[in-house]
Structures are given as C-alpha cells and as structure tokens.
N, C-alpha and C positions, 0 to 999 in steps of 0.2 A: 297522364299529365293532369287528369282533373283532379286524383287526388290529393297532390300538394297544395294544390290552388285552394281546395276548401280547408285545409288545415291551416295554409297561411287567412285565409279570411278567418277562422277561428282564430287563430291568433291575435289577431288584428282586435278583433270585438275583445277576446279580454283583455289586452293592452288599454281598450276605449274603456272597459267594465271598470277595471282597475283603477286608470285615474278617475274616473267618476265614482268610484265608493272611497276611494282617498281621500280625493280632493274636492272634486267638483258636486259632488250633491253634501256634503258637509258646507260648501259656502254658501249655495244654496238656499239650507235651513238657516244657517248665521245672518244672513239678507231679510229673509222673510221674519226670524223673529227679530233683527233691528228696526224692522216699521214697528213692530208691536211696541218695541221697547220705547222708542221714540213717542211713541201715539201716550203711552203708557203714563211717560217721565211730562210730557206737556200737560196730560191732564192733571196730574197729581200737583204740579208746580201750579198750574192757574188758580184751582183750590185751596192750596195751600197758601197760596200769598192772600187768598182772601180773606184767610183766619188773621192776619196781623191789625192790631188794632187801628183805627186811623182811615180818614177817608183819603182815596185815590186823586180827588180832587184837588183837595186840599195842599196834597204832597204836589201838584200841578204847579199849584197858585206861591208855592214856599211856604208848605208845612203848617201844621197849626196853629201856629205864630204869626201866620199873615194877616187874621183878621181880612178876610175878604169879605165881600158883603154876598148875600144870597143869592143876589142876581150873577154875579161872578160864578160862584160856585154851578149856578145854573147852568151856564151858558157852558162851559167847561164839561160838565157833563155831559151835555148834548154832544160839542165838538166830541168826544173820545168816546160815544158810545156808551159814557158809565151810565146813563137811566133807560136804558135795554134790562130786559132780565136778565139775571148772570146765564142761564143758558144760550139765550141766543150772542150777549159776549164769548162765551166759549166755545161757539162756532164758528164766530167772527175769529177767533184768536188761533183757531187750526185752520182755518180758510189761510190765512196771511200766513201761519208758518210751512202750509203745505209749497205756498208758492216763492217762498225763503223771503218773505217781509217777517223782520223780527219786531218791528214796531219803530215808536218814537219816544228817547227818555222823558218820561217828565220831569226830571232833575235838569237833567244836563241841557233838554233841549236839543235833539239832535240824534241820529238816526241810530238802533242800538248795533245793524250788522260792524258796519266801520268801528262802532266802538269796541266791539269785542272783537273782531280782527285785531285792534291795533295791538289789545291785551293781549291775546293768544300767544303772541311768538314767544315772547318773558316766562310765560308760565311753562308752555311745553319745551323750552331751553331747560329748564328749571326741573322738569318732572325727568326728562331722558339723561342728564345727565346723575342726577341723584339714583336712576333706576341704573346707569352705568355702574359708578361707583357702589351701588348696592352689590351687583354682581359680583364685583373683582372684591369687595370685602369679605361674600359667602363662602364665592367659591376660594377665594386664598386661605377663612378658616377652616373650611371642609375638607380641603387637601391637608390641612397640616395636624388635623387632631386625629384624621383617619388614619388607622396602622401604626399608629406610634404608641399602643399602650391605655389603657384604661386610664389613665393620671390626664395623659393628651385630652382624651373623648371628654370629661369629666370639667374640665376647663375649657374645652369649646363649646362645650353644651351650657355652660353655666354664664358664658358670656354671649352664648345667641340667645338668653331666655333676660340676660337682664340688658342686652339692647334692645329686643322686641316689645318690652316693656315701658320704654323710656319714651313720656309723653312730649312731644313738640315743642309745646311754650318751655317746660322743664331745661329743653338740651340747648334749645335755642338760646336762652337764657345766662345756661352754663356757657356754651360755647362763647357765648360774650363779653362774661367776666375775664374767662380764662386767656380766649385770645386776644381779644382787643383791649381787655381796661389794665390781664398783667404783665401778658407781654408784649404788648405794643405789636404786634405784628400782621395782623388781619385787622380792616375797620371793621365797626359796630353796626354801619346798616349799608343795605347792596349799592354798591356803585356802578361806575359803566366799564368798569375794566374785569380783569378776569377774577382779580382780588375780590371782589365784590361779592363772587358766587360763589366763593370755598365755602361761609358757614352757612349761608341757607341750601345748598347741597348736601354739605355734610349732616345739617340736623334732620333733612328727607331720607337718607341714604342710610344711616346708622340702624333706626329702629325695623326701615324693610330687610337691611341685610340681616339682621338678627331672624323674620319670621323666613327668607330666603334661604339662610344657614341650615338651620334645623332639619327642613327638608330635605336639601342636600347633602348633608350629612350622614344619615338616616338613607338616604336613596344609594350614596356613594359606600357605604359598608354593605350594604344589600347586593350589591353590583358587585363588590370584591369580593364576595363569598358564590357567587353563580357560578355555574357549570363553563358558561363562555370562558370566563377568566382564569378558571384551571386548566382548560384549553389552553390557554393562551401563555400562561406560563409554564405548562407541559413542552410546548414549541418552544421552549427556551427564550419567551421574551423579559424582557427586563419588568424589574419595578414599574420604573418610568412609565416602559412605554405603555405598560399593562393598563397604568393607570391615564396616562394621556388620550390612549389610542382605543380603549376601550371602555374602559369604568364611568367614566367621565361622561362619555355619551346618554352610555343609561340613567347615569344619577340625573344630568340635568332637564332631562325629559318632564317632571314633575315641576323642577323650578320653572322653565319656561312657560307650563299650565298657569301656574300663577303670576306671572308677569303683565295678566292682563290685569286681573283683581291690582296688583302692585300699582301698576300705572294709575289705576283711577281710585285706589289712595294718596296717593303722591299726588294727586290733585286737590283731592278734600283737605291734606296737610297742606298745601299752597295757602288757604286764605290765613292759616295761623302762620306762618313763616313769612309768608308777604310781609302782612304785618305788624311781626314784629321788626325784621329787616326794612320795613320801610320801598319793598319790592316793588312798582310794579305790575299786576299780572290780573288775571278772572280772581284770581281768590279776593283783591282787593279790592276792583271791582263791584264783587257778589256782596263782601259783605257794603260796603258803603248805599250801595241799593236796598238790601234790606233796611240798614239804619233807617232811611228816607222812604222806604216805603215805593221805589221804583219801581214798577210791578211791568215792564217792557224789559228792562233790563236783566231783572231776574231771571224772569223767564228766558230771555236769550242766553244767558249767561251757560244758564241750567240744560238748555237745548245742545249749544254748541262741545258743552263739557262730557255730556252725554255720548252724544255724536262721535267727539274723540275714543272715550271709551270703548265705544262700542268697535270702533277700527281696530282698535290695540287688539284687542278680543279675539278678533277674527286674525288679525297678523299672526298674535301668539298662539293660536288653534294650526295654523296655517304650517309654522315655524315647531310645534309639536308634532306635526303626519309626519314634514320631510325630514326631521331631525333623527325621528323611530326608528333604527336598524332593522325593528322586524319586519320581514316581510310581506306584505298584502296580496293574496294570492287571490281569484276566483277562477270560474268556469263557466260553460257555457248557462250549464244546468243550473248555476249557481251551487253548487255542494262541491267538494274539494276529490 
C-alpha cells in the first residue's frame, strides 16, 4: 500500500510542478518586472516633462501670460516643492506614487486620481471594443483568403498591408467625409449613444486588424499544412470542422501574443482619435496637460496608462499558456 501512496504523492507534485511552470512562476516574473516597469515609465515621465519648455510655476499661476509678480511665483514654488533640487522632487514624486497620491493639477485645480478615473472608463470602452472589432475583422479575413487559391492570399494580404498602414488622423478624417458629411449617416464627433462610437472604433480597429491579419494568416496556413491537421482529416473530418476545431486554435496563438502590444496601441491612438472625435478619454486628457504644461497630470496619466498595459500583458500571457494545445509535461527530476 505504500507504493501507491508515494506515486499518487508524485503525482501530486507534478500536477503542483505543472501549474507552477505554466502559470504560476510566469506571473510571478510578469509581477516583478511590472514594479520595474512602473519604477521605469515614472522616472522617465518626471524627466521628460522637465525637458518642455516653460516654468511649472507659472503653468500654476495661468501660463505665461499671467504676468505674476515674483513674489507669487515664489511662494508657489515653495508651496509645490519646485525650489528643491529636481532630485530630491523625484523622490518626492515616487514617495506619493508609491502610496497611490498622483498629485494636484495645476490647471485644473483639483486632485489628478478622480480625474483620470473619470477619464479611464471612455477610453478603455473605446480601446476593448476597437481591439474586439479588430479581431472579427482579422480573423474573418484570415478564414476567407486561406485555401481558396493564391488570387484569395494575394488580396488578403494586400488589404492587411494597406490597413496596417493607414495612419489615424488619415482614416479618421476619411471616415468623416465619407460617413457623416456624404451620407448623412453616422455624426462627425462621439456622442453618448452607441452612434457615436462606430468611427472612432472603426479608425482604432482597421489599422490593428490589418497588423492582426497578417499574422493570422501566415499562422493559420502554417496550422493547415501540420501533421495534427492531416490527422484530422484522415479521421474523416470536415473542412469546417478541421478548420474551426483545430487550425484555428493554433493560428490564434500568435495573435493573442500580440494583443497586449495592440491594446497599448490603441491607447497611444486614443489621444489622436479623441480628438479629433471630440472624445472624451486619457488621450485627451494627456494631451491638453502637455499643451499647459501640467506636469501631475502627465504623469498620472502616463502611470495609470502604463499600469493598464501592463495588466493586458499579463491577461494575454495568461490567455496564450491556456489557449496552447500542447502539452506541459514535467517530473520529478525535472527531465522528461
């Protein structure tokens, strides 16, 4: 009897082995190098906004147009810490975001977490559903140019190279003439109905589903020419299912990789889309803070943007192990 007992305990540990070289020491290192990443993107943003021309102050007091007198500008400095050395500022300024104080705008007057929450929901409405509609555009071109002939490939290929090309302001632009100014059917900047969100989805959506395509494409003939899949139509399966039930898995294994990268595109295209839609969201936000020189705001902006990304990252890491068909095997010894 004891030796079943030490083979189900073996068991046991590679089952624990298992999900722990899957999943769980992969999140792990995703964790540990998000502080980095974090630590990373706050230093680089505090420095970076110091290069913009223009005192901090000033942007305090309303811009370099206020004409403030020096004692103003003084006192203001003191209040916010700007006559510290910029280092000890920059430790001030990871002190407050370690304990999630994103600061106080100087614009706006008013605290910057609440104000990029309220942004947040707009934009990441705005990024998940254009990465939706990315999908069901790649993957509808990818099924339909695959197997039908070099004419097909050659025509899917050549419309996923000149969507992935197709710059923001450009489609946005177009999409405006075309749907709003000829045929009256979509408005010209985001509303609060669902109308509102077709062109600035579709002009985030187009140019990812084009670099989405490619991939998939290119994964999904790779996949129909494998050994699995001769398999599988050797057992008498269908087209269909060959291709639903099997092809399909392995192709989108790659795409999914990239869905993190995607996402935190579709965020960088947010502030151009915002607005020119008149959106809304962090893109618009980020930029109106840079204009003025908000340097709390930026930075939280840039923090909270970050942050998202770097979730996506680990979801589509997460969403690549359990999607994998193949197998993860180990042992005690660790060797197979």
């Amino acid at each position: 009897m004891a030796e079943p007992l030490t083979d189900a305990r073996s068991t046991g540990g590679q089952r624990v082995r298992g999900f722990g070289s899957r999943i769980g020491w992969p999140l792990a290192r995703r964790v540990g190098g998000a502080v980095f990443v974090l630590w990373a993107v706050a230093t680089l943003t505090f420095f970076a906004v110091r290069l913009i021309p223009g005192d901090p102050a000033e942007a305090i007091l309303g811009g370099p147009g206020s004409q403030t007198s020096p004692e103003a500008l003084a006192a203001v400095r003191a209040e916010y810490g700007l006559d510290q050395p910029v280092f000890l500022q920059y430790l001030a300024q990871l002190g407050r975001l370690a304990t999630g104080d994103l600061g106080r705008s100087y614009a706006l007057n008013m605290d910057v977490g609440p104000l990029v929450l309220s942004q947040l929901g707009g934009t990441l409405i705005l990024a998940v559903l254009a990465l939706t509609v990315a999908w069901i555009l790649a993957l509808g071109l990818a099924t339909w140019s695959t197997g039908r002939g070099r004419v097909a490939r050659r025509i899917g290929s050549g419309l996923e190279i000149v969507a992935a090309a197709l710059p923001h302001f450009w489609l946005a632009t177009t999409l405006i003439v075309v749907a709003s100014v000829w045929w009256g059917i979509l408005p010209p900047i985001s509303t609060a109905d669902a109308r509102g969100l077709v062109l600035p989805v579709l002009t985030l959506a187009i140019p990812l589903a084009g670099f989405l395509g490619q991939v998939m494409r290119e994964s999904l003939t790779t996949a129909l020419e494998s050994p699995f899949v001769l398999s599988a139509r050797a057992r008498g399966e269908g087209e269909r299912g060959v291709l639903w039930r099997h092809a399909l898995r392995h192709a989108a294994l790659p795409a999914i990789g990239l869905s993190g990268w995607a996402f935190g595109s579709l965020i960088s295209g947010a502030v151009v889309v915002e607005t020119v839609f008149a959106r809304p969201g962090l893109g618009r936000t980020l930029l109106n803070a840079v204009t003025v020189r908000d340097v709390p705001v930026v930075i939280g902006v840039v923090m909270v943007v970050a942050l998202a990304y770097i979730l996506m990252t680990i979801l589509t890491d997460l969403a690549s192990r359990l999607a994998d068909p193949r197998p993860t095997t180990s042992t005690a010894g660790g060797a197979q």
